[in-house]
Each structure stands twice: as C-alpha cells, then as structure tokens.
N, C-alpha and C positions, 0 to 999 in steps of 0.2 A: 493585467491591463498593460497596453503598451502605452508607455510615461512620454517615451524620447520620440523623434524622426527616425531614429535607430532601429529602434524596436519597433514601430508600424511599419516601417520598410521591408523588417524580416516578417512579418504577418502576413503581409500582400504576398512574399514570395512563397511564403506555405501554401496559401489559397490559391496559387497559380502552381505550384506541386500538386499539390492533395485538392484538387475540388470536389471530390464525390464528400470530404471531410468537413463536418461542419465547425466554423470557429465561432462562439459568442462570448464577444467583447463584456467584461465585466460593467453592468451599467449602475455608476455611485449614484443616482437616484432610487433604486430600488432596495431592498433589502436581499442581502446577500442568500441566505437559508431560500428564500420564495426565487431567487434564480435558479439555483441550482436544483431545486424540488422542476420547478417546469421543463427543466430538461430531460428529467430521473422521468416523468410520467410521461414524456413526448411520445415515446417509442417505448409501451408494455412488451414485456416476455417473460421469457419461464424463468433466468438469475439479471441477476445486477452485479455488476461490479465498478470500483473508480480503478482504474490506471492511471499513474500519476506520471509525471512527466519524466521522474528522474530512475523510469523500474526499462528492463532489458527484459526481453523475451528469452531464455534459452532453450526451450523446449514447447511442442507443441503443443495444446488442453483442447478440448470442446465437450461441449456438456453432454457427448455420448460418452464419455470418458467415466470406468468405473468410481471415481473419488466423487462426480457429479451425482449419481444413483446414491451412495453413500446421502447426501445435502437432501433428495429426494425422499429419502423412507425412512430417515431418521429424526424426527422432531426434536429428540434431545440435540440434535447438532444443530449450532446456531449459524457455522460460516464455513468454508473450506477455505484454505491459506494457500492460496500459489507461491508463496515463495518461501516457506518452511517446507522441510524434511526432516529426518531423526540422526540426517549428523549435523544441524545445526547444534552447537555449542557455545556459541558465543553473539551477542548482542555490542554490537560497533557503536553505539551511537549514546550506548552506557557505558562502555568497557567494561561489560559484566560476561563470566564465565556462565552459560546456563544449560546445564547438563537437558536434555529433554527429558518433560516430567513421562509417565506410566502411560503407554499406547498401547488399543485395542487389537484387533484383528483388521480394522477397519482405517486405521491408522487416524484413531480421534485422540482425542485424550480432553482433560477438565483444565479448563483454561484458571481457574479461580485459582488465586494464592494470599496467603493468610497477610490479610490486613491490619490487623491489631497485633501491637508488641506480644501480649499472652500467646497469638495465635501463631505468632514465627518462632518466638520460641518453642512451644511444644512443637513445631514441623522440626524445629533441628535436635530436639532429642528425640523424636520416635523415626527420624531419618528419612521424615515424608518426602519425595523429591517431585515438589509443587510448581508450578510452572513459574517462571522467569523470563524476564526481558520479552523477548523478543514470542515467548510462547503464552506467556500471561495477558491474554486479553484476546476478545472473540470481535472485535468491530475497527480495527484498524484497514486504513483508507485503500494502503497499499497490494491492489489486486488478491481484497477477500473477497471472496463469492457469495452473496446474500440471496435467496430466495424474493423475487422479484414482489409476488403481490405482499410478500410478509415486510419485505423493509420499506416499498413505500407509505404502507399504513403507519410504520416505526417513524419515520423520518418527518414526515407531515406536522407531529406529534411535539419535534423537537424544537426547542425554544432557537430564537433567534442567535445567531453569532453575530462576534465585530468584525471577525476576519476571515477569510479562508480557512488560513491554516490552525485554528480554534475548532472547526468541524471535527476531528479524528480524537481530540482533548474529550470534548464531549461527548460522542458519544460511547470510548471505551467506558465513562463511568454511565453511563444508561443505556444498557445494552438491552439487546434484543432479548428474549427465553431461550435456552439454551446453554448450556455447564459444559459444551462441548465443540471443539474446532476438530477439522478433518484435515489432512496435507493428503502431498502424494509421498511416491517412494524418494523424489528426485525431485527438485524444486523447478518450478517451471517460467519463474519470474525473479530476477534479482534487482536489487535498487541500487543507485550510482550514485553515490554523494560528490558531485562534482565544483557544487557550487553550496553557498548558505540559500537557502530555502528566502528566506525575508528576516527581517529584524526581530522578527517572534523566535524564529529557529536557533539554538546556539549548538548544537549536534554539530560534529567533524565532518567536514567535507575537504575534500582534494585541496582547494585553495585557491583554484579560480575567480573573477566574480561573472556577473550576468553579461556583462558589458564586453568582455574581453570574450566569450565563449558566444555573441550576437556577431560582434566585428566578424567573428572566423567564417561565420554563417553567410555573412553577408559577401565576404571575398571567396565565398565558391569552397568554402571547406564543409563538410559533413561525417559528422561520428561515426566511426566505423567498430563494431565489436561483433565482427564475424568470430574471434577468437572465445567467444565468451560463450557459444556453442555450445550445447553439453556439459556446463560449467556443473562441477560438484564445490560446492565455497562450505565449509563451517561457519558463515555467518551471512544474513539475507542482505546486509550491506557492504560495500565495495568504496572505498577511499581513493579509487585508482588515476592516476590523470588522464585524459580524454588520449582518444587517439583518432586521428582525421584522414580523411581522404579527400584528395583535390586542394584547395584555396593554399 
C-alpha cells in the first residue's frame, strides 16, 4: 500500500512507465487472502507463479523450457524453483550451510526434512543429506512454478491471513501433493535483500529503508543490475547495495 505522498507519487510514475502493467492498490476493507485469489483467477493458464519484488531475472525461462515438461508429466513434483540450482549451498537469510540434498536425472529431489528430534537425529547418523534451508520446502513465494488449475483449487482452500507477508508461512506448512521440487541447471531468478521486507520480516538485508530507495526513484534514479546477467551465486539471496543509473 502506498502510506505517504511519497509513495503514491512513485505509483503514479510506474503506471505512467508500465501502463500495459496492472497495479491494485491493497484495499483494507477487504480480506487480504480473497484479493489476492481474484487476481490469481483473473487471467487462467497452464502455470502460476508470484514474483515478488525484490527477485532479479538473470536468465531467460518460458514454459517450453525442458524443466516446465518435467512440472507437466510428473505428478510427484509439486513446483519447479527459478532460483535454485545444485550449487546452491548456502541459505543467507539463516546463515545456514546447505549442501543440496540427492537429485534425479531430472533435476528434482524430496523437499521433506525430518521434523522431529528422533527423525534428525537418525538423518545425521545414517548420513541422510535431507534438504535444508533454502531446498526444504516445495511452496515458497519466490518465483516457484505451480501448475495453474492445481494451485488455484489449493489456494481457494487456504484459510484467511493478517498480512501479506504470513501467505509464504502458511502455506510451506500446507503444501500442495507432491515430495518433489524441480530446478534448472542455472538459477534463473535471484532475490536482492535490499531493504526489510515490513515489521514481520527480521532476515538480513543490505540496510537501506523504503523511503530512502522511493526518494532515489522519485529523483530519476533507477536500479540497474545489468552485471547480475549470468549470475552463478551459491546462495538464491544477495545482501548487495543497490546500484542506480541516472537520479
């Protein structure tokens, strides 16, 4: 939602950039979960995905793309990940080391990791290498790929939230069917933590705030991460300070 004159200021100028783009204003009269379902159903197709605001493209996808076919004939896979590969290693946002667990031909692997103290213990003496962080969980916000008519029936389904950023909480613990995520060879999406998220988020970010990175926007500055092209990172998050062109 835009709070300040600041922030509608910079709204007006996106919709005068991007008009083919549509913006809807969060309306506090409504329930949040039923806004966001009538956008997901606005426009049916064959996947869904959220892009969130703070992920960088570096590389191209589209659903002819063989990792999409994989999402297509595979039932047991419940989401393809744009922004994992198999040299992720490390989750930024735990500062957790996470070896990638056991991948197919296909480049899936079981997202499930043992929940219960008996059940972590026996994975660390039989050497199980179960997923972690950043590979443990099949319904996360950031540019996974869902099978279109399968998650709107899932989502419909899901109980109310207080907030936005409570949506991704909920529903890695009531996930879709499915023991299995797909990546590609090369991550195709990376997230920028440039800023804190909101008051719910306590995750590392750059160190900026909202306000300070609107001001730049509004004096004719724009992010530029042409350099982030091609990017191979061991980790799907990026801590980096912005870098602008113009303002």
């Amino acid at each position: 939602m835009a709070e300040t004159d600041a922030f509608r200021r910079a709204y007006d100028s996106i919709r005068e950039l991007f008009p083919a783009v549509g913006l809807h204003p969060q309306d506090p009269e409504r329930p949040i979960k039923a806004q966001i379902q009538a956008l997901i159903e606005s426009e049916p197709r064959e996947f869904f995905t959220f892009l969130l605001d703070d992920m960088v493209v570096v590389r191209p996808f589209g659903s002819n793309d063989r990792e999409f076919d994989v999402l297509r004939r595979r039932p047991d896979v419940a989401s393809l990940a744009l922004r994992l590969h198999p040299g992720v290693t490390y989750c930024q946002p735990l500062n957790l080391e996470t070896p990638p667990p056991k991948l197919d031909a296909d480049l899936t692997w079981d997202w499930r990791f043992p929940r219960t103290r008996p059940a972590r213990l026996l994975a660390r003496l039989t050497g199980w290498p179960h997923a972690k962080g950043d590979w443990a969980g099949s319904m996360f916000l950031d540019g996974y790929v869902f099978r279109y008519a399968q998650f709107i029936k899932y989502f419909a389904k899901l109980p109310e939230i207080s907030f936005v950023t409570r949506l991704e909480s909920l529903m890695l613990t009531q996930p879709l069917p499915g023991n299995r995520v797909a990546c590609y060879p090369r991550a195709r999406v990376v997230n920028l933590a440039l800023n804190q998220v909101d008051a719910h988020s306590v995750y590392p970010h750059a160190g900026g705030s909202p306000e300070e990175l609107n001001q730049r926007f509004l004096s004719g500055g724009r992010l530029a991460y042409d350099h982030l092209k091609e990017l191979v990172s061991h980790s799907c998050h990026l801590a980096t300070e912005p870098r602008w062109s113009g303002g």
